[in-house]
N, C-alpha and C positions, 0 to 999 in steps of 0.2 A: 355484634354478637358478644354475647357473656358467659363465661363457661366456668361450674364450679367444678373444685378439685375436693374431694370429702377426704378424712385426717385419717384411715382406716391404715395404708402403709408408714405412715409417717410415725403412728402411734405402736407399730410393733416394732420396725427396723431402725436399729441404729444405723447400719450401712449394708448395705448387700442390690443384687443387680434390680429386682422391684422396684426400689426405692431409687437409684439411681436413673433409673427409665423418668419416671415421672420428674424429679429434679431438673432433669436435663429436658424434658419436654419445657417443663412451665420457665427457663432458663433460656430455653429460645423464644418463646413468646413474648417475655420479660425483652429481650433486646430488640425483637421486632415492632412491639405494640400492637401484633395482630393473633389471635385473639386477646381479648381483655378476660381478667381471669381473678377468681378469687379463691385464697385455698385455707378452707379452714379447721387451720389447726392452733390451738393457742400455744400450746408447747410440745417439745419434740426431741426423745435423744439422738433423730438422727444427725448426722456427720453432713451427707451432703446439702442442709436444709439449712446449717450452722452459718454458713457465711453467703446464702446463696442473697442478691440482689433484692429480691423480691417476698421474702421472707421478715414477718414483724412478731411472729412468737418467742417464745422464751427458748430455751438450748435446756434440757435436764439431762441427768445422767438415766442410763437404764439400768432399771433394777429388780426386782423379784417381781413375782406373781401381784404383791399388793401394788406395786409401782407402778408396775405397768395400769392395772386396773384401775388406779387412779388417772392415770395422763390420757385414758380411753375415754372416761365419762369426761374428763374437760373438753377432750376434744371434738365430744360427740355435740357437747353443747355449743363450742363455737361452730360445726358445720351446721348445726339448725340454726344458730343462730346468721349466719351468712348466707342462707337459704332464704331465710325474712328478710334479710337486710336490701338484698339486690333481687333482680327479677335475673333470672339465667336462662340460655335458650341450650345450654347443653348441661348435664351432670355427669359427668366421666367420673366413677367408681375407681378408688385406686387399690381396692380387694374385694372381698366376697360377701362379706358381711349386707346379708336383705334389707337387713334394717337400713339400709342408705336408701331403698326407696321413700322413707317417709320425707325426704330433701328434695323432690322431686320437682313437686311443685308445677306442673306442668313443660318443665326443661324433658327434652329427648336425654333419654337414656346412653350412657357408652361404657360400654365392657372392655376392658382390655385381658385377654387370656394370656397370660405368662410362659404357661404349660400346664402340662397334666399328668405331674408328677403323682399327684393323692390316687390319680384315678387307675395309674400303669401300675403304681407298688403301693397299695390299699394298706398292708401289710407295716409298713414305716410308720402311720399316722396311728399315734393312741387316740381311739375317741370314747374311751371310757374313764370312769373318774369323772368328777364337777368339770376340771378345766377341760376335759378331753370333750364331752357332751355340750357345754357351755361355748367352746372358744372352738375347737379343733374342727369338730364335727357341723356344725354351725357352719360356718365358711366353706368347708368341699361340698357341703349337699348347695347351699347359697351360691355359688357359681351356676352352678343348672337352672336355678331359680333365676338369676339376674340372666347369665344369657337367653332365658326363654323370655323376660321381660323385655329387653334391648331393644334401643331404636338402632341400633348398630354393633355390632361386633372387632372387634380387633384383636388381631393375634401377631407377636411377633415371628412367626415364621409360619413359612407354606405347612411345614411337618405338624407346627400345632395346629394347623388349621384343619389340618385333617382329621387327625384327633377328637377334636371338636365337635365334627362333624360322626365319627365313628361312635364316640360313645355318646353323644346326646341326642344324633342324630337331627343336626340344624342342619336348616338349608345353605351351605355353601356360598350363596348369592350375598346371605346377609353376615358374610364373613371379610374382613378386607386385611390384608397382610399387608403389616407398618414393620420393616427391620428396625433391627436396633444399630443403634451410632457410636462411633469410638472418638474419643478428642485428647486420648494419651499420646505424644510421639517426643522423640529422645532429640536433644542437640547433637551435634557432632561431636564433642567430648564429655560425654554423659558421666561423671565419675561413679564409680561403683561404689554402692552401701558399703560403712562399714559395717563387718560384723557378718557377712555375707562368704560364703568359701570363694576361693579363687575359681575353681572351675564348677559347674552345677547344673542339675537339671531340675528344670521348677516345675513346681504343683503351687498350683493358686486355688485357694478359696476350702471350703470345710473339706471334710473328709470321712464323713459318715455314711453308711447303708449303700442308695443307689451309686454315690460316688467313685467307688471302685476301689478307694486307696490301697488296700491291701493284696490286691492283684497288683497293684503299681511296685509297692514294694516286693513282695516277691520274683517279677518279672527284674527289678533292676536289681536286685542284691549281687548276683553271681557280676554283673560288669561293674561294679563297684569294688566289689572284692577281687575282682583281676585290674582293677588301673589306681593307684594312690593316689593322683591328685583329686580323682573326680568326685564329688558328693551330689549332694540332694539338699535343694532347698523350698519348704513350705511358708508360702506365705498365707496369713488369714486363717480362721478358723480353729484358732485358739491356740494354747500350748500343746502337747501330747498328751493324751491321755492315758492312765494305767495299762490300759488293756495295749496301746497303740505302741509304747514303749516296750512291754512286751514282745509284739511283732518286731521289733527293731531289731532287739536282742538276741532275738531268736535264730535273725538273719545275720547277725554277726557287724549288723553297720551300724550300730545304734549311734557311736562317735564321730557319722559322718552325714546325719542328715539333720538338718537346722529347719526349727520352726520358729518366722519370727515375722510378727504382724509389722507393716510397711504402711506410711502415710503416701497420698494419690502422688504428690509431688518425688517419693524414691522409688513407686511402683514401675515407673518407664525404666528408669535404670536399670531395678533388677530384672527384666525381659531383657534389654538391650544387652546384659553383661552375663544371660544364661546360653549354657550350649546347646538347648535346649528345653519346648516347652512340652510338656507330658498333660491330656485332658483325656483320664479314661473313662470318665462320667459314662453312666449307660445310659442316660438322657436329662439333655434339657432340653426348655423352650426357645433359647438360643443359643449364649454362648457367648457374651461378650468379651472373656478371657483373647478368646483365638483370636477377635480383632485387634485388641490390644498387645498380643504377640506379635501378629504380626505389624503393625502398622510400627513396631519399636524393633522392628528387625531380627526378631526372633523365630527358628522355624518350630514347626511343630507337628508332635505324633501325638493324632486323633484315633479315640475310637470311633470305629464305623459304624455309627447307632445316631437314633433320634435326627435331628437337626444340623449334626454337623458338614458332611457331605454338601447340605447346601449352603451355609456359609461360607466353608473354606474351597470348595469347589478341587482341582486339583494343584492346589497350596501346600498341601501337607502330604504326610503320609499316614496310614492307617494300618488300624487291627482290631480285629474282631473284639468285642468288649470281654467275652471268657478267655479269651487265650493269651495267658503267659506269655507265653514262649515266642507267639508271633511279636508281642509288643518290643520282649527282647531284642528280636531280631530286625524289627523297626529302627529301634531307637539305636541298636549297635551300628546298623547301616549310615545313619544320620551322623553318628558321633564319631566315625570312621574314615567318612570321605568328605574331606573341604569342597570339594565340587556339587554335589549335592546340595550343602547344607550353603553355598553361596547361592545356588538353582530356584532353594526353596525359598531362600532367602527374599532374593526378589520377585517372584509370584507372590508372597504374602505381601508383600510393602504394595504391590501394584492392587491386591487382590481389596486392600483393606481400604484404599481411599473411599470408593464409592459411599461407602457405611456412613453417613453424619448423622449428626444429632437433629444438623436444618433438614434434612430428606426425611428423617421422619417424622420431624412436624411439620412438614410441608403436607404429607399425604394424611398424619392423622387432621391436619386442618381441612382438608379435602372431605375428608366425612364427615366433618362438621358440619361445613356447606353442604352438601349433598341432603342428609337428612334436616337440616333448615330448611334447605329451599325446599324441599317437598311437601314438610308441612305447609308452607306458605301457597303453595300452588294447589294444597289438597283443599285449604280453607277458600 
């Protein structure tokens, strides 16, 4: 069995959970030797692609609109051209974009749905303008295309599968849930980033639109403003912004919360040395943050939306994703009592093992077989 990978996330993410999924798939295949795989992209800004084993393109920087749009058509032409090269009996799509059926070739089709963020907040996506029609809009209608094409479906969690099913109305049957894997964990004397506050509570990853951030902030300004040592720490998702700095100030903390992007190697640290993990997201497709908290001994207050409930199971604690005051009273609970927060402690380290990188390509290699042998039994 031969299975291409086409350059579609490679060619817009520098680093983020997408691109990491598929890295870490073709990363255990790469140590297994089973499937044989070929992924073409001739150059790449992303991060995880840079040093990965199995990786022979160039590393570029990401850069504006023309950048990008140049490293797209490279890359489209080494995925045709890899498409000729080798005979493939699968093509796993690593975004949206139709046009990957022209690589087809008679290889069975595989979708993998991330989530259905475009489809729950329409509202967030500009698809007007050249790139918004050309690029934006293209890809969320090309999802429904591609999964109605599919010789298999994948989603990573049961919530997006049903999603899936809700708005495009697929048969469930041709749906298969592959979690996603965590392979961050801390040593026993994990030193703390410098540069990092003594005591903190962390927010990972952007902090735009459906993210919440600004309920975050205001939920936590009033217990920051009653304890001096404690602050807030952002990692990822850029510096502050005008508008964000703003909010800061407004609240009175703006000299106590720190945005500062972290390489994969101090990420385990700063979970292991926070006093907590805050994820008010109003949804995602999974969540790989919370396994990464927890598996580094970090506990964590979730909101009670999308997908997280079935990750974290009862690992954490929750609150409604509009309400303030509950998340307050959350996080004050959590930051309050050592007992608690040793409780939660251990149900997340216990909770997080299971999640690997090998389990879910064990079960995405599972549908691989699956729809192989069927064709072979149909013919």
């Amino acid at each position: 069995m031969r299975v291409l990978f086409d350059h579609q996330i490679f060619s817009y993410q520098a680093y983020g959970g997408a691109s990491r999924y598929y890295a870490e798939l073709m990363a255990v295949f790469h140590r297994t030797g089973t499937p044989a795989f070929t992924l073409g992209v001739a150059e790449s800004p992303n991060e995880y692609l840079a040093n990965a084993a199995y990786y022979r393109g160039k590393k570029v920087a990401k850069g504006g609109t023309s950048a990008f749009l140049r490293t797209y058509l490279r890359n489209e032409i080494a995925t045709l051209a890899a498409a000729r090269r080798y005979e493939h009996d699968i093509l796993h799509a690593t975004f949206y974009d139709p046009g990957v059926l022209r690589n087809r070739r008679g290889a069975k089709l595989v979708v993998t749905v991330l989530d259905m963020i475009p489809e729950h907040f329409p509202e967030f996506f500009d698809t007007s303008g050249w790139y918004g029609r050309l690029v934006t809009k293209r890809w969320i209608e090309g999802k429904r295309t591609l999964c109605e094409r599919a010789d298999a479906i994948l989603a990573i969690s049961e919530h997006t599968k049903q999603d899936v099913v809700a708005f495009y109305g697929i048969d469930p049957s041709r749906i298969t849930v592959t979690h996603l894997g965590n392979k961050l964990t801390v040593g026993a004397d994990q030193p703390r980033p410098a540069g990092v506050p003594a005591r903190y509570v962390l927010f990972v990853g952007t902090r735009n639109t459906y993210k919440n951030w600004q309920l975050f902030i205001e939920a936590i300004a009033p217990l920051i403003a009653g304890d001096p040592e404690l602050g807030v720490l952002c990692t990822g998702g850029g510096p502050f912004t005008p508008g964000e700095l703003e909010l800061l100030a407004a609240a009175g903390i703006a000299d106590r919360v720190v945005q500062r992007n972290v390489r994969d190697d101090e990420l385990a640290a700063v979970y292991a040395h926070a006093a907590a993990f805050v994820f008010p997201s109003r949804y995602e497709g999974f969540g790989i943050p919370i396994l990464e908290a927890f598996a580094c001994g970090c506990p964590a207050v979730l909101a009670n939306a999308s997908c997280f409930p079935e990750i974290a199971g009862d690992a954490a604690l929750y609150f409604e994703p509009t309400d303030r005051d509950m998340l307050r009273e959350q996080l004050k609970r959590l930051l309050g009592d050592p007992d608690l927060h040793a409780q939660l402690r251990a149900k997340g380290l216990a909770r997080s093992r299971p999640f690997t990188w090998e389990a879910t390509a064990e079960r995405t290699l599972d549908v691989y077989r699956t729809i192989t042998t069927r064709s072979r039994e149909a013919a």
